[in-house]
C-alpha positions in Angstrom: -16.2 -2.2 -41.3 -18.8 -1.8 -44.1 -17.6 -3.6 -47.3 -18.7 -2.9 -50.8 -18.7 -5.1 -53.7 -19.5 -4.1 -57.1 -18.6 -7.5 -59.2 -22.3 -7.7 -60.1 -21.4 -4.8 -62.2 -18.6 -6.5 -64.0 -20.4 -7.6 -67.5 -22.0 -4.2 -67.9 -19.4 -1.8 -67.0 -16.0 -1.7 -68.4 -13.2 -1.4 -66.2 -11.7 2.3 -67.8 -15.3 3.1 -67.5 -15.3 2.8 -63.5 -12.0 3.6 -62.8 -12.8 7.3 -64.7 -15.5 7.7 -62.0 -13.0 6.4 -59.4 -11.2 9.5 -60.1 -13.7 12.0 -60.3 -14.9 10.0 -56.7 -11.2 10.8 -55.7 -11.8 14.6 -56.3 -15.2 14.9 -54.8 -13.0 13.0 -51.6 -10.7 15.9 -51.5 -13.5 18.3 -51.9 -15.2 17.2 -48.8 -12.3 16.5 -47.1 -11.0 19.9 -47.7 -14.6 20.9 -47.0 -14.1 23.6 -50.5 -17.2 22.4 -52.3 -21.2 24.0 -51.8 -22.9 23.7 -48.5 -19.5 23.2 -46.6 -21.0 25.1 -43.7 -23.2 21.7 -43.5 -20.6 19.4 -42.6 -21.0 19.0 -38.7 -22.1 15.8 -39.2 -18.5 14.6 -40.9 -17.2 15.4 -37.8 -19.7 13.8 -34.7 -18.1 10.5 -33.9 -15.5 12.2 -32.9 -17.1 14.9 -31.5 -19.8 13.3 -29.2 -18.5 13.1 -25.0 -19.2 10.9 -22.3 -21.3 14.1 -20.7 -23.8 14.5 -24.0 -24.8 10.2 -24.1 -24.7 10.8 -19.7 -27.1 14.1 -20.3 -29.8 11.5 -22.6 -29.1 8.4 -20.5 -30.4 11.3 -17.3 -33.6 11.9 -19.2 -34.3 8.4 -20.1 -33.9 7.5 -16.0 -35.6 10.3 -14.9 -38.8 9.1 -17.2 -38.8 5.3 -16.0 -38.7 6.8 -12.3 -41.9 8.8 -13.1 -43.2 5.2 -14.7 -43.5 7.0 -18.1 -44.1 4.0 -20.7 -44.8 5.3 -23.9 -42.5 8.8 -25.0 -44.2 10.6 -28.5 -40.9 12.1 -30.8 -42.3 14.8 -32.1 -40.5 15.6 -36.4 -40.5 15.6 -39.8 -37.9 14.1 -42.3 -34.7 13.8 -40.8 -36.3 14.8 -37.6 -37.5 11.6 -37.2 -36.4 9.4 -39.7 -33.4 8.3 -38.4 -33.8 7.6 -34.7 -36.8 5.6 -36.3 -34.6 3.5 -38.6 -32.3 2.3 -35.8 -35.5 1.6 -33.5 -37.1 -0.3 -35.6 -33.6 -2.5 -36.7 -32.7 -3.0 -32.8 -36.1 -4.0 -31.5 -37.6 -6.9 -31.2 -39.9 -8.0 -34.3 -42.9 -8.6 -32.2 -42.2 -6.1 -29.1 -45.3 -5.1 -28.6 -47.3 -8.4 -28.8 -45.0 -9.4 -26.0 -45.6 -6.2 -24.4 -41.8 -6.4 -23.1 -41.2 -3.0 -21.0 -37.6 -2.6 -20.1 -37.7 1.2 -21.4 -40.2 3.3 -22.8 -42.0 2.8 -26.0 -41.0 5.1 -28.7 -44.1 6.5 -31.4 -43.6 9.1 -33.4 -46.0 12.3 -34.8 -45.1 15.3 -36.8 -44.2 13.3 -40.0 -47.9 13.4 -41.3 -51.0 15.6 -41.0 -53.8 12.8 -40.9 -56.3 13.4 -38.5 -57.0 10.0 -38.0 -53.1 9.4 -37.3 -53.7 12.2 -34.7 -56.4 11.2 -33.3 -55.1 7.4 -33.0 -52.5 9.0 -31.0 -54.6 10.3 -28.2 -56.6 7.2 -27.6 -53.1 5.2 -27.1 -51.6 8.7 -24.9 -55.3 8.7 -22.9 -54.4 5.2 -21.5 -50.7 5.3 -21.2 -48.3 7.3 -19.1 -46.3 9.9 -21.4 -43.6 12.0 -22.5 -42.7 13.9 -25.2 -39.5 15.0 -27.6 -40.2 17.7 -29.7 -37.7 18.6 -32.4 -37.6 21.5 -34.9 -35.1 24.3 -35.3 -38.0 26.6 -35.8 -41.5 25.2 -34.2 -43.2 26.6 -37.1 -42.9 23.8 -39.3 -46.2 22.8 -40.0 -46.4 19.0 -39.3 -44.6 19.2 -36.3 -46.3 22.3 -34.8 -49.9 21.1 -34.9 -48.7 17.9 -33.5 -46.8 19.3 -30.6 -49.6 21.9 -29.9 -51.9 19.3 -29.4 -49.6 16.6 -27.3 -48.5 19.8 -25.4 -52.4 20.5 -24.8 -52.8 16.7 -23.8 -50.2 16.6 -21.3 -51.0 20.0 -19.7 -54.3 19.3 -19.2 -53.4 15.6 -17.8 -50.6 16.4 -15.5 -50.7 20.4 -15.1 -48.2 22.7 -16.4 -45.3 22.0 -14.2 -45.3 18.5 -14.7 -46.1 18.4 -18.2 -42.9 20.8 -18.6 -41.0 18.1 -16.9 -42.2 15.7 -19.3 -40.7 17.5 -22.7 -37.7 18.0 -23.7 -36.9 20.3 -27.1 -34.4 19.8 -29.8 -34.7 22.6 -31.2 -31.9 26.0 -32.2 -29.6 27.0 -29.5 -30.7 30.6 -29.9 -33.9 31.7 -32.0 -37.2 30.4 -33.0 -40.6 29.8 -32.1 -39.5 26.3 -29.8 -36.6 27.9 -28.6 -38.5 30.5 -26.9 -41.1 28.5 -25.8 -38.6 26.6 -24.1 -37.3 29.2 -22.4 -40.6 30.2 -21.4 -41.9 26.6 -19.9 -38.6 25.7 -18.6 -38.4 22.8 -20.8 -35.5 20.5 -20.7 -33.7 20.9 -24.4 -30.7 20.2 -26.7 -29.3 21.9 -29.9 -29.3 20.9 -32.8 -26.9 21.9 -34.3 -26.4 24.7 -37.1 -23.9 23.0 -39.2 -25.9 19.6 -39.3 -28.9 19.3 -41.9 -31.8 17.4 -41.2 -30.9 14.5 -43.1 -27.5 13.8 -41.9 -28.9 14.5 -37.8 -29.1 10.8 -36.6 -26.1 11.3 -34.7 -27.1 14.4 -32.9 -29.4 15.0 -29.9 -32.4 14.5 -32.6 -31.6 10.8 -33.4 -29.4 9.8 -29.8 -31.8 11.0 -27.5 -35.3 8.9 -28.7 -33.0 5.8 -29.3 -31.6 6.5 -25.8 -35.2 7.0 -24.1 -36.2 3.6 -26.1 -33.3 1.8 -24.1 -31.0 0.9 -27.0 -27.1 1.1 -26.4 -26.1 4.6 -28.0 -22.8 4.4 -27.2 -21.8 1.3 -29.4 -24.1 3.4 -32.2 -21.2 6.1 -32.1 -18.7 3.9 -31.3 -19.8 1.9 -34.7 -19.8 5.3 -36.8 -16.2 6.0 -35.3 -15.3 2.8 -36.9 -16.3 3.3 -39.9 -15.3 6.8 -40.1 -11.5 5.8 -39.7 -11.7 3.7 -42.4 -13.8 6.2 -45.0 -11.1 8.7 -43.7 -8.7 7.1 -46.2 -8.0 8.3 -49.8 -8.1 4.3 -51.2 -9.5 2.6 -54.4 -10.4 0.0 -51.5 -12.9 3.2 -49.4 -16.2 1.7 -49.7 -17.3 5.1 -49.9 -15.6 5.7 -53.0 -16.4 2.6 -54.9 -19.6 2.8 -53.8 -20.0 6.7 -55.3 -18.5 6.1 -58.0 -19.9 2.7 -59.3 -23.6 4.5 -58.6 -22.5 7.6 -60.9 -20.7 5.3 -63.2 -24.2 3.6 -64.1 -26.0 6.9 -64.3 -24.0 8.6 -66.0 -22.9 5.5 -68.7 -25.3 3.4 -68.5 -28.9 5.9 -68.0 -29.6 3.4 -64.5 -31.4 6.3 -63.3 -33.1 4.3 -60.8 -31.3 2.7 -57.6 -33.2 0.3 -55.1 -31.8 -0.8 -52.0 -32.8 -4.5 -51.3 -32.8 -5.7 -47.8 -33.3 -9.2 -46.8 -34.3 -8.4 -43.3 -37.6 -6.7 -42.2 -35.8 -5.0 -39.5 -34.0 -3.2 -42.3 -36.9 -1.5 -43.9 -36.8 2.0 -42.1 -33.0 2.1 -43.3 -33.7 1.9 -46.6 -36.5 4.8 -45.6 -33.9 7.3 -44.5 -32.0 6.2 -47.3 -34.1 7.1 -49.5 -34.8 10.6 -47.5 -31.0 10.9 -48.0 -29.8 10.6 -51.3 -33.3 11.5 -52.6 -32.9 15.8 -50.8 -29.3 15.4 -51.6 -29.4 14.5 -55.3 -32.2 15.2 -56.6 -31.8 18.6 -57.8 -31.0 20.8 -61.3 -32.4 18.3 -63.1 -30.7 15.7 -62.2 -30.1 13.0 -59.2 -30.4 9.1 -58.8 -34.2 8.7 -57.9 -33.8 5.9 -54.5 -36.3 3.1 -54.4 -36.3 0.4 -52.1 -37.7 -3.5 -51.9 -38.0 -5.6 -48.7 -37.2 -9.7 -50.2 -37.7 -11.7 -50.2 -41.7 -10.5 -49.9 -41.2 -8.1 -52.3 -39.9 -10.6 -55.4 -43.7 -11.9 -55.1 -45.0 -8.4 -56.4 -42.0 -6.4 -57.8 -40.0 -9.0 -58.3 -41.3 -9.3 -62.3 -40.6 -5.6 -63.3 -37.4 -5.9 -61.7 -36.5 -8.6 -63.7 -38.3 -7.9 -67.1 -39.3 -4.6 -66.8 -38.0 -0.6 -67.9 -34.0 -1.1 -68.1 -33.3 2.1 -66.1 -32.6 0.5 -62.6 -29.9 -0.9 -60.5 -29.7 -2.8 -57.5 -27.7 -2.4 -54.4 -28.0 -5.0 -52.0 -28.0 -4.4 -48.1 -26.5 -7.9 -47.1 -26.2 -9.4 -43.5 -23.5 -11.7 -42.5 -24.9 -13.3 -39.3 -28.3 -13.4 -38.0 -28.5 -11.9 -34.5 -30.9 -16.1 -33.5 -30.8 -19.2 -34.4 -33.5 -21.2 -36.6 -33.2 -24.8 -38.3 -35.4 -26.4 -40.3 -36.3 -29.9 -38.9 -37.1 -33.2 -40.5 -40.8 -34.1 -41.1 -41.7 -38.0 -41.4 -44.4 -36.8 -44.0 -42.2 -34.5 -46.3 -46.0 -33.1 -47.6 -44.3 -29.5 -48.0 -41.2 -31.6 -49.4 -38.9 -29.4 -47.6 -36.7 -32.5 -46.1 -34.0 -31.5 -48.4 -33.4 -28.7 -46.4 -33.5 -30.7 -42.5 -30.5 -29.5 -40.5 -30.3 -25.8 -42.0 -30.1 -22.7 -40.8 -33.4 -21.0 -42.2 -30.9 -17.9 -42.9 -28.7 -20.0 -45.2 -32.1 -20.3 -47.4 -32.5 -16.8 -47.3 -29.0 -16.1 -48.2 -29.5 -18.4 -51.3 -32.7 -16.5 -51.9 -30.5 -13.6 -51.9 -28.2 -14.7 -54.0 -29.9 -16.9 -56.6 -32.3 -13.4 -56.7 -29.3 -11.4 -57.5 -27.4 -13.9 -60.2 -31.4 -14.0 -62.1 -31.4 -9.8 -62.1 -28.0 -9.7 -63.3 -29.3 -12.1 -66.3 -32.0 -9.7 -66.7 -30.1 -6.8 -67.3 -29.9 -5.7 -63.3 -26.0 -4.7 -62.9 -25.9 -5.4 -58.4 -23.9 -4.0 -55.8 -23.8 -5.5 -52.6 -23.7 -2.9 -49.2 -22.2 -5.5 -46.0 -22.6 -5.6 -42.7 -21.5 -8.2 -40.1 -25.0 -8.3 -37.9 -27.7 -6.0 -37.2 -26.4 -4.4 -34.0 -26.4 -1.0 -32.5 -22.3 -0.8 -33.3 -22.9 -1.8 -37.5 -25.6 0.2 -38.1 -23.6 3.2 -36.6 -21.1 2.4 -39.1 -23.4 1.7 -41.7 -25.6 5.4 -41.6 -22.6 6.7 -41.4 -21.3 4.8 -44.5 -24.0 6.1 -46.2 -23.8 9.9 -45.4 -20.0 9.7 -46.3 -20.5 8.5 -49.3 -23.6 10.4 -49.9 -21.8 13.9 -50.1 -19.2 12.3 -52.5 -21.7 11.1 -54.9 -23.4 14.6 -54.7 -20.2 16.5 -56.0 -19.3 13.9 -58.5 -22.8 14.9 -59.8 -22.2 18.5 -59.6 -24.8 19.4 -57.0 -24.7 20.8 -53.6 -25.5 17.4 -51.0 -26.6 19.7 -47.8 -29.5 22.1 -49.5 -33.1 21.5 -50.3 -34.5 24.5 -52.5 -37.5 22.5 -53.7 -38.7 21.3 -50.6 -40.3 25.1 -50.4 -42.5 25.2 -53.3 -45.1 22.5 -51.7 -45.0 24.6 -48.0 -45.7 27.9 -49.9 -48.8 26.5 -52.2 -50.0 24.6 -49.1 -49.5 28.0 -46.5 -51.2 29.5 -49.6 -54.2 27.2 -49.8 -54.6 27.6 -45.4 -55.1 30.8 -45.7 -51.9 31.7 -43.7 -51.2 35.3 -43.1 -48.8 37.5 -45.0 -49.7 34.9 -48.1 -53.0 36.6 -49.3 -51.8 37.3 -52.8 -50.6 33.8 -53.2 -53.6 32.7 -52.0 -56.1 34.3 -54.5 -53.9 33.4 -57.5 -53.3 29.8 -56.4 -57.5 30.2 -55.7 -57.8 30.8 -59.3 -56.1 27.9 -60.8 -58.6 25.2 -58.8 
């Protein structure tokens, strides 16, 4: 179970202070409980650990051995945003550090395209395809989002023209809208392999749909501890409790906003393999605040690397930030430091430890100096960085994302301002049926 503690808080909060948020984080629990608040009809997600069968992990488990038999080593997930983000968070946290350099090849390799529109990303892409054997997930309710589209319509191209039309429909699957849009039909049309993603599931909160399960799947990680982890935790945020991590988590967070002006949040890891959570964290409470003028803006810092370049604004810099602290219990190996006869580095005080125990000091001598700065700290637990605790801890986060959402006032599950760059830039291509917005957007270059 994810724990929570908020006693780096203590000397700049008051207790009435927090427990006043603790109820307003008791009412935003009972409004998505109840599922009463805005965007309800986004709230699949609450409900997938439960949900998932045996059949749906079988169905992605099927695609993944169908692939190895056809010797396919390298599988391109096509998405943007939540499309990709968070089946890339839990790849990069399950595998290996140095993967590649060992060139180990029990399962696929897992890239991903879509997210960008650099040419040279592109392009990158189809010398590593050209010498690889290949498959593809494409995901997008519509297939008309931009970054996706041109990415699939070239890989599509690639395989087509590399393995003929049959075969390259046997090689993509779609995720895609069980009933409309441009992917849906295509994949109707080709005979393509696909999923649903589902209407009542946003983007963001998708990791535990077909989107995120089936690339984590095809990269050979263990999905069903993933859920099982998330149905863990979910029993446990279930629970109207002062002791929810959910709930002290939202409301210390809006507590510090809202009392305090910490308008800024990072989330510290001290494990690389942590980085791309702290990415779809930021994806994740960044869409679902930050809206109406107001919102936590979510930074993130990887330490200890990171306190040799950010480390000094963090602890002398702007006062507007807080820090909450993704903390790991046990290391997944084992590393001690050994005795040197010529102590040059003078590191023999440390002979006989564990090289994590240093970086849990790190951690913690780092946090103690922020406080003392002006830093209040949470701390975010997890036992180990496993398929079963980081399903319990994305789904931690989304729990207590939509809580923290509506004891701001906003609706978690939209994204109205995620248009205005797709209209300039649809405006700026040319695109038909925007020639009006073209020639006045043309006239303020």
């Amino acid at each position: 179970m994810i724990k929570v503690d908020v006693k780096g808080c203590s000397s700049f909060v008051k207790d009435e202070q927090y427990q006043a948020y603790v109820a307003k984080a008791f009412d935003a629990f009972d409004v998505l409980k109840n599922e009463s608040g805005a965007g309800n009809d986004f709230l699949g997600w609450k409900k997938l650990p439960r949900q998932i069968t045996e059949r749906e992990l079988h169905d992605y488990e099927a695609i993944r051995d169908k692939w190895m038999k056809k010797g396919v080593d390298l599988v391109i997930a096509i998405g943007i945003g939540g499309s990709y983000l968070g089946a890339k968070c839990v790849l990069e946290a399950l595998s290996h550090n140095f993967a590649k350099q060992l060139k180990r090849k029990d399962a696929p390799e897992v890239v991903f395209a879509g997210n960008n529109l650099s040419e040279e990303y592109l392009a990158e892409l189809m010398d590593l395809a050209s010498e690889r054997n290949v498959a593809c997930i494409v995901i997008s309710k519509s297939g008309t989002t931009t970054e996706p589209a041109v990415a699939f319509r070239i890989v599509k191209q690639f395989l087509e023209s590399r393995y003929g039309k049959a075969e390259a429909a046997d090689r993509i699957v779609a995720i895609t809208d069980a009933r409309k849009g441009a992917l849906k039909t295509l994949a109707t049309q080709e005979n393509y392999e696909s999923f649903v993603v589902p209407d009542n599931v946003g983007g963001r909160f998708s990791v535990l749909t077909p989107v995120g399960l089936l690339p984590i799947c095809v990269a050979g990680f263990d999905i069903n501890a993933l859920v099982a982890g998330a149905l863990d935790a979910m029993k446990g945020l279930e629970i109207k409790s002062e002791k929810n991590p959910a709930i002290i988590y939202a409301a210390m967070r809006n507590c510090l906003f809202k009392e305090l002006g910490k308008s800024t949040e990072i989330l510290v890891n001290y494990n690389p393999k942590l980085t791309y959570v702290a990415e779809w964290w930021k994806q994740l409470y960044g869409e679902s605040e930050g809206k109406e003028g107001t919102g936590i803006f979510p930074a993130s810092v990887n330490n200890t690397a990171d306190l040799h370049s950010m480390g000094q604004f963090i602890q002398e810099g702007t006062r507007i930030m807080f820090e909450t602290v993704l903390h790991v219990d046990n290391a997944q190996r084992s590393m001690v430091i050994e005795q040197d006869p010529q102590n040059l580095d003078q590191l023999n005080y440390l002979a006989g430890q564990h090289v994590e125990h240093c970086n849990h000091m790190a951690e913690l001598g780092t946090q103690i100096a922020h406080i003392d700065g002006g830093v209040p700290q949470m701390a975010v637990t997890m036992e180990k960085v496993d398929a079963f605790n980081l399903g319990g801890l994305l789904y931690f986060f989304e729990f207590a994302c939509g809580i923290s959402a509506y004891i701001l006032g906003v609706n978690p599950f939209n994204q109205p301002g995620v248009e205005a760059y797709k209209k300039n830039m649809f405006a700026l291509l040319e695109k038909p049926g925007y020639e009006e917005a073209t020639k006045a957007i043309k006239e303020r270059l």
